[in-house]
N, C-alpha and C positions, 0 to 999 in steps of 0.2 A: 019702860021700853028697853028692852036689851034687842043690841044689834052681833049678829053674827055671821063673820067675815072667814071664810076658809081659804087659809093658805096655800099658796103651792109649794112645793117640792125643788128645793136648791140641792143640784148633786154635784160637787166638786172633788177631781180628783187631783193631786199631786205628785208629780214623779218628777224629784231633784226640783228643777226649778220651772220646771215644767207643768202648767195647770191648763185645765178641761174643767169645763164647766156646763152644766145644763139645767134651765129653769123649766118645768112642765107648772104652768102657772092652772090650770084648772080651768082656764076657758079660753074662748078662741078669741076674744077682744084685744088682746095683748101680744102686739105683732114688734112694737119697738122697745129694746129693751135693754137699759146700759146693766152692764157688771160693774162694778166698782171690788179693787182690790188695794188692801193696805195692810205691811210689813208694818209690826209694833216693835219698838225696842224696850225691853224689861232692863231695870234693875241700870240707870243712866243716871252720873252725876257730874252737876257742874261747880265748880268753882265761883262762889259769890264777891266780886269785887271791889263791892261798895254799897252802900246805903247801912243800915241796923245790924244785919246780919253779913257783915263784910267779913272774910277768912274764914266762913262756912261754908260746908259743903251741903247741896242740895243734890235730893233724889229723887228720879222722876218711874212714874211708871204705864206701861201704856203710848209710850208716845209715838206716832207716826212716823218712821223715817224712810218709806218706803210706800209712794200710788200710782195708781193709775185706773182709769174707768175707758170698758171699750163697750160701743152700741152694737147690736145686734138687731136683725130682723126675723132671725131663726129661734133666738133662746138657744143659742151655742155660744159655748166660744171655744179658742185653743191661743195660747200666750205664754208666757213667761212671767214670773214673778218681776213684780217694776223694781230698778237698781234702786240702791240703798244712797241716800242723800247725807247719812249716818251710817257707819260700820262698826261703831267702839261697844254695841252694847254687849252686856255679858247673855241675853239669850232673847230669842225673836218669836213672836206669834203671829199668824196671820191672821186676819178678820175679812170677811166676802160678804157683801148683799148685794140684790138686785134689786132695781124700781123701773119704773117706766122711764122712757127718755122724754125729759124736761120735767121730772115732777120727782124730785129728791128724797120723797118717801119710801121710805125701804118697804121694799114687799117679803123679804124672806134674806136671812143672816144665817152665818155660822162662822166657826171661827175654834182655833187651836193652836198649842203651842207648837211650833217649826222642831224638824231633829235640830240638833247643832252643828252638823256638817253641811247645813243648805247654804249659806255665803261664807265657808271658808274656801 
């Protein structure tokens, strides 16, 4: 049995910290619909202070320090990038998908590395 599922089309654009977003989901069932948005920090390390590896330094990458998720009932949106909970890392990506509201599933992602002027 093979099952095929056609995606829709996530179009997001970005100017400064400013995002636009549009989901044309490919049918008309799909009237509620959250964005989810999250700032990644690259290239983040913490100070270990105790247990095995106490006076080492750890490196992280990928990690979230920046979200937010808004519902729509159009498949628009218009926002701002959500503030940063973290500002030390040395460079930021952002990652976008969409799903229905209350159902966690991503319907449709993308995602890229940020200039480096977007949170200085």
């Amino acid at each position: 049995m093979s099952l095929t599922v056609k995606a829709g089309v996530l179009k997001v654009k970005l100017d400064g910290r400013q995002l636009t977003a549009e989901y044309d989901s490919n049918t008309t069932s799909e009237n509620n619909m959250t964005l989810n948005i999250a700032i990644l920090g690259m290239n983040l390390k913490s100070q270990i202070t105790a247990g095995e590896n106490e006076g080492r330094i750890a490196r992280h990458e990928f990690v979230v320090v920046g979200f937010k998720s808004i519902s729509s009932t159009t498949s628009q949106w218009k926002t701002t990038l959500p503030p940063l909970h973290y500002s030390h890392a040395m460079e930021y990506a952002l990652a976008v998908w969409v799903n229905k509201s209350g159902d966690p599933s991503p319907l449709q992602a993308l995602g890229g590395k940020l200039p480096g002027n977007t949170f200085n």
